[in-house]
FIKOLZA-1660 file (N, C-alpha, C; in steps of 0.1 Angstrom, whole numbers, plus 5000, padded with zeros to 4 digits):
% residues 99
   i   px   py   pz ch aa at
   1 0626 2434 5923  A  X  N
   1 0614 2436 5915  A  X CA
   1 0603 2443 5923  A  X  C
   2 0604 2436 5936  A  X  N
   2 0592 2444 5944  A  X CA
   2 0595 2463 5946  A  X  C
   3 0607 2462 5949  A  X  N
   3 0616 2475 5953  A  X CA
   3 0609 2485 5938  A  X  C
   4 0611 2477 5928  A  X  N
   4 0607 2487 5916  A  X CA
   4 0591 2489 5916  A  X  C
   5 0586 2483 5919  A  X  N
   5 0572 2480 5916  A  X CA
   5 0566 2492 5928  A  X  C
   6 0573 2492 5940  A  X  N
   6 0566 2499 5950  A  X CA
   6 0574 2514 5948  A  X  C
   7 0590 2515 5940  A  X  N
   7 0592 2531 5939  A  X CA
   7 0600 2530 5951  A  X  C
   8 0605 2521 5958  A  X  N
   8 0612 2519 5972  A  X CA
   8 0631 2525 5965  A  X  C
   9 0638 2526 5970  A  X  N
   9 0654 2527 5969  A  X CA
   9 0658 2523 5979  A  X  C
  10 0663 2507 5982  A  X  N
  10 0664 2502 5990  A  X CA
  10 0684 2495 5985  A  X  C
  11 0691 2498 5999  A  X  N
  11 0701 2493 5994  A  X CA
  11 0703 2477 6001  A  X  C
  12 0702 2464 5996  A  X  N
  12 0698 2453 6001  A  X CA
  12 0711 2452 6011  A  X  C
  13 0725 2457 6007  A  X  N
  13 0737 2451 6011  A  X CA
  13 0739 2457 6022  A  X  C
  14 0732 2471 6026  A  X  N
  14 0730 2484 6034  A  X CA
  14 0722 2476 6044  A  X  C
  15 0712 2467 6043  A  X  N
  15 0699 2467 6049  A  X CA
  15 0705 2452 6054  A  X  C
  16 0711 2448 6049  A  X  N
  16 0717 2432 6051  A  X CA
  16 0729 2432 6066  A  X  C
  17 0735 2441 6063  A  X  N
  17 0746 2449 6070  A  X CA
  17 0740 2458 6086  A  X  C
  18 0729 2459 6081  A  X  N
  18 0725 2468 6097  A  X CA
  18 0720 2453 6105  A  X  C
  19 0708 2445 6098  A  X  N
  19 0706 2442 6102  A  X CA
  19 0713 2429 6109  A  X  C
  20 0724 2426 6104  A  X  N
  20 0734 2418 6111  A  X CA
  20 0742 2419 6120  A  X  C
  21 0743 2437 6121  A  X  N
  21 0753 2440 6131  A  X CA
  21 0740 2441 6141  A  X  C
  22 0730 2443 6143  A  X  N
  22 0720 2446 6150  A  X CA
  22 0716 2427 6160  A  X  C
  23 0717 2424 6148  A  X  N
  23 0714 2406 6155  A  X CA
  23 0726 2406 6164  A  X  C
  24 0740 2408 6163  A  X  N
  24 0750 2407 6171  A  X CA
  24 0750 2412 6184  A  X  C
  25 0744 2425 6180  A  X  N
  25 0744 2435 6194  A  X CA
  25 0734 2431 6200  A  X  C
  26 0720 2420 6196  A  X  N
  26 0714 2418 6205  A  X CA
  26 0718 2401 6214  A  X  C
  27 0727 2392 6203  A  X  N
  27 0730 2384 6208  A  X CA
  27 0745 2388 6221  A  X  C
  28 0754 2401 6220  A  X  N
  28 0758 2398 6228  A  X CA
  28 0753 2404 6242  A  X  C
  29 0744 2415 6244  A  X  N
  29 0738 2417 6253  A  X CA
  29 0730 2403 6257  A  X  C
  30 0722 2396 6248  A  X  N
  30 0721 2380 6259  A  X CA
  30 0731 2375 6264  A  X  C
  31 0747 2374 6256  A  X  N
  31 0756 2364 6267  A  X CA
  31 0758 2374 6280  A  X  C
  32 0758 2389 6277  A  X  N
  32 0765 2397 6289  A  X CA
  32 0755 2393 6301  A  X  C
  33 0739 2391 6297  A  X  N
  33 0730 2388 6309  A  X CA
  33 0735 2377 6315  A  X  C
  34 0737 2365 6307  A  X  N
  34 0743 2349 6313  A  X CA
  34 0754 2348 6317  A  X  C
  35 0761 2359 6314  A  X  N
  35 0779 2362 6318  A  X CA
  35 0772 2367 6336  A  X  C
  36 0767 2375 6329  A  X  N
  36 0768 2383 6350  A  X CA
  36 0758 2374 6360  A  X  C
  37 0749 2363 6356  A  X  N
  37 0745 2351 6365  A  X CA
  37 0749 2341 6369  A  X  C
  38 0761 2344 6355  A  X  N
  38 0771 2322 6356  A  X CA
  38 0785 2327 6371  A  X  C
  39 0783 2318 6380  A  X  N
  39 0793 2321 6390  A  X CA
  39 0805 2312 6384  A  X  C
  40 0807 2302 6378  A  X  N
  40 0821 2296 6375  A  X CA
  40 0828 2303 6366  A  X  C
  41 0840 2305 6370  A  X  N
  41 0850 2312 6355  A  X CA
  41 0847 2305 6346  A  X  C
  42 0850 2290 6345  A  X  N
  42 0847 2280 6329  A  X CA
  42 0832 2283 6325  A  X  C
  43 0824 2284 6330  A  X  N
  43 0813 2290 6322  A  X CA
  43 0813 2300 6319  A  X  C
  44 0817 2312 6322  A  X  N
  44 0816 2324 6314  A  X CA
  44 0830 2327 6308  A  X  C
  45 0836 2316 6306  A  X  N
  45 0851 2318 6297  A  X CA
  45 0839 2311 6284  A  X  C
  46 0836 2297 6285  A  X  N
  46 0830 2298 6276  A  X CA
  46 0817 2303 6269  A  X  C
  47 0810 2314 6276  A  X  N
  47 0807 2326 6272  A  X CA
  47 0812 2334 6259  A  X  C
  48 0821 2339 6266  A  X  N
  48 0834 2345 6261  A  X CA
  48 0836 2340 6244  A  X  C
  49 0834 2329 6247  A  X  N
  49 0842 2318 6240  A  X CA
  49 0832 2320 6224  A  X  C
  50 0820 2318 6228  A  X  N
  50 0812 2322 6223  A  X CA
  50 0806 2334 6212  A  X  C
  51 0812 2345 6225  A  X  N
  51 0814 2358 6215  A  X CA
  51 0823 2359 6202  A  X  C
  52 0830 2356 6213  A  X  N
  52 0847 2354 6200  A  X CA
  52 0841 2348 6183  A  X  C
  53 0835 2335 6184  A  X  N
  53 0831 2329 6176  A  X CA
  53 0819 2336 6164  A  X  C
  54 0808 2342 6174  A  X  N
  54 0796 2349 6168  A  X CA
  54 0807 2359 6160  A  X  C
  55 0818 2367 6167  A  X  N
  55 0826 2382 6159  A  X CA
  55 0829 2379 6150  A  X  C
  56 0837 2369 6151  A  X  N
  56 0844 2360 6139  A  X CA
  56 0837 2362 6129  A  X  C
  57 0822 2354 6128  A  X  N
  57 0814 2349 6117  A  X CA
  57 0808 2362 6111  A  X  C
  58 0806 2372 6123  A  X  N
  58 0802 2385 6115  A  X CA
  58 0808 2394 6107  A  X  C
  59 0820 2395 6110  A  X  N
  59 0829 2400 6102  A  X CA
  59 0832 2393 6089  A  X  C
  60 0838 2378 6088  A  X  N
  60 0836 2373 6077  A  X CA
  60 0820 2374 6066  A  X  C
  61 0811 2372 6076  A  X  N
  61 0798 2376 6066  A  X CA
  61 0801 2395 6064  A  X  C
  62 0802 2399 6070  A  X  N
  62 0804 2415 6064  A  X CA
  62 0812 2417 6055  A  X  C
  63 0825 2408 6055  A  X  N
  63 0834 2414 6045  A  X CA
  63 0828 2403 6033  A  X  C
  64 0824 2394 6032  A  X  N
  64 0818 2388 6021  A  X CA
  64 0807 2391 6012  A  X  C
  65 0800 2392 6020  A  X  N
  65 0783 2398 6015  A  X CA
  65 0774 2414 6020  A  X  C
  66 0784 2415 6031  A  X  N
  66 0781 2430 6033  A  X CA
  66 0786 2441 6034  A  X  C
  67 0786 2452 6041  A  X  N
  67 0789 2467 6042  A  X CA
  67 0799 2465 6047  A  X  C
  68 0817 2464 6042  A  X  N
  68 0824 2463 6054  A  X CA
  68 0828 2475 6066  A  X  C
  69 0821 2482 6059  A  X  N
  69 0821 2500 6072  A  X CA
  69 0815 2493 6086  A  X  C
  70 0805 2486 6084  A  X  N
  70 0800 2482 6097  A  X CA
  70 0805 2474 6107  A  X  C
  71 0814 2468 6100  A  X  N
  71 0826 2462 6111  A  X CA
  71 0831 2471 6122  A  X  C
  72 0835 2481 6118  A  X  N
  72 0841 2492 6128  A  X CA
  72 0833 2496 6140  A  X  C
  73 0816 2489 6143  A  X  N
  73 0806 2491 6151  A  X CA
  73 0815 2477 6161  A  X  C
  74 0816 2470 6159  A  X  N
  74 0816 2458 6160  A  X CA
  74 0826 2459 6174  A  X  C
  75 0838 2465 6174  A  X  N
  75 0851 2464 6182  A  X CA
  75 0840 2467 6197  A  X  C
  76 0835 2480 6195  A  X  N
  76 0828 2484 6212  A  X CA
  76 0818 2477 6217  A  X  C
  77 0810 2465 6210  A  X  N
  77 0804 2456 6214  A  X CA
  77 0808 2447 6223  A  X  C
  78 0817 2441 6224  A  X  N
  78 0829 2435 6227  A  X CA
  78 0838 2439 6234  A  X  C
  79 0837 2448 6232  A  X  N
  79 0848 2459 6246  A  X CA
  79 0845 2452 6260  A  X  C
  80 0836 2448 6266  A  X  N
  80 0832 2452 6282  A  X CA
  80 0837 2436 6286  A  X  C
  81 0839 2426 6271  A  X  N
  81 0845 2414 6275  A  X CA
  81 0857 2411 6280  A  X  C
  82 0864 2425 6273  A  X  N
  82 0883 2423 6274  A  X CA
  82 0888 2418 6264  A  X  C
  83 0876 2418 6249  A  X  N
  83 0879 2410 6236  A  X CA
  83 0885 2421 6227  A  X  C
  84 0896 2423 6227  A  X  N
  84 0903 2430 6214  A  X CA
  84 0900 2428 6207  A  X  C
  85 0901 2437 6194  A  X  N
  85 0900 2439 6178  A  X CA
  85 0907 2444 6173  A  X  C
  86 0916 2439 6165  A  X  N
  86 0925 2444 6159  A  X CA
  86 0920 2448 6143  A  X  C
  87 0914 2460 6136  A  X  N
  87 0909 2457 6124  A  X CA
  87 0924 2465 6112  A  X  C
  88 0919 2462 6104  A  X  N
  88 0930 2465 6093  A  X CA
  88 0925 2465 6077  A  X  C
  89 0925 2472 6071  A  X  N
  89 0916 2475 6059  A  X CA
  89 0924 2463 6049  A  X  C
  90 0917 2458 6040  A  X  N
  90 0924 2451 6032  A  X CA
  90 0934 2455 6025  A  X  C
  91 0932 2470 6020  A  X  N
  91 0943 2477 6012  A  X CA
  91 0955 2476 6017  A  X  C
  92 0954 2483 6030  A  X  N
  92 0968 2479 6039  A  X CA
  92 0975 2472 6041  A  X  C
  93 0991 2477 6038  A  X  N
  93 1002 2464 6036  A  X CA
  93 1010 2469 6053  A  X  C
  94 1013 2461 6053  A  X  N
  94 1021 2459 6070  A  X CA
  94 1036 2462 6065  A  X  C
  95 1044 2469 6069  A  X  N
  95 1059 2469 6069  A  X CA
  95 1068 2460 6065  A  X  C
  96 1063 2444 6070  A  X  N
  96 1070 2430 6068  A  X CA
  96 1066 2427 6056  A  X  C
  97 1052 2432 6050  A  X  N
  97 1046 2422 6038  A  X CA
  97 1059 2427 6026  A  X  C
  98 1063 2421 6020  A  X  N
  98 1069 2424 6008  A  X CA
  98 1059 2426 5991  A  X  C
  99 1068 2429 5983  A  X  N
  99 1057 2435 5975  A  X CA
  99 1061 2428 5962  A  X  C
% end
């Protein structure tokens, strides 16, 4: 209503979508800071551990409620951890799936 009233063209799912991959990219530059101070492997595994978890949740909220193009930002965030991403379009059937 506001969007109409001010003449705005605002796409909410667009604006919902940036700014979530944006919160990501600033939460994992905080773990990368606490990753390169923490001297124990078990603390920056659970770091790690961490990220994994945040990806997870972002992607499920993107393919739920948001942009899912913006997933594809996502993999190089996570790069510098050694955290793979394997993405795959929903449409896509795998060789094994039967039909």
């Amino acid at each position: 209503m506001q969007q109409a009233a001010l003449g705005l063209k605002i796409d909410i799912q667009e604006a919902y979508s940036e700014c979530l991959v944006n919160a990501f990219e600033r939460f994992v530059s905080k773990m990368e800071l606490q990753i390169n101070s923490l001297k124990t492997d078990i603390a920056k595994e659970k770091r790690r551990a961490k990220i994994i978890d945040s990806l997870t949740l972002c992607v499920s909220e993107l393919n739920a409620k948001g942009n899912p193009e913006y997933i594809m930002m996502l993999p190089d965030m996570v790069a510098p951890f050694d955290i793979v991403v394997k993405l795959r379009r929903e449409n896509e059937i795998n060789a094994d799936d039967s039909i």
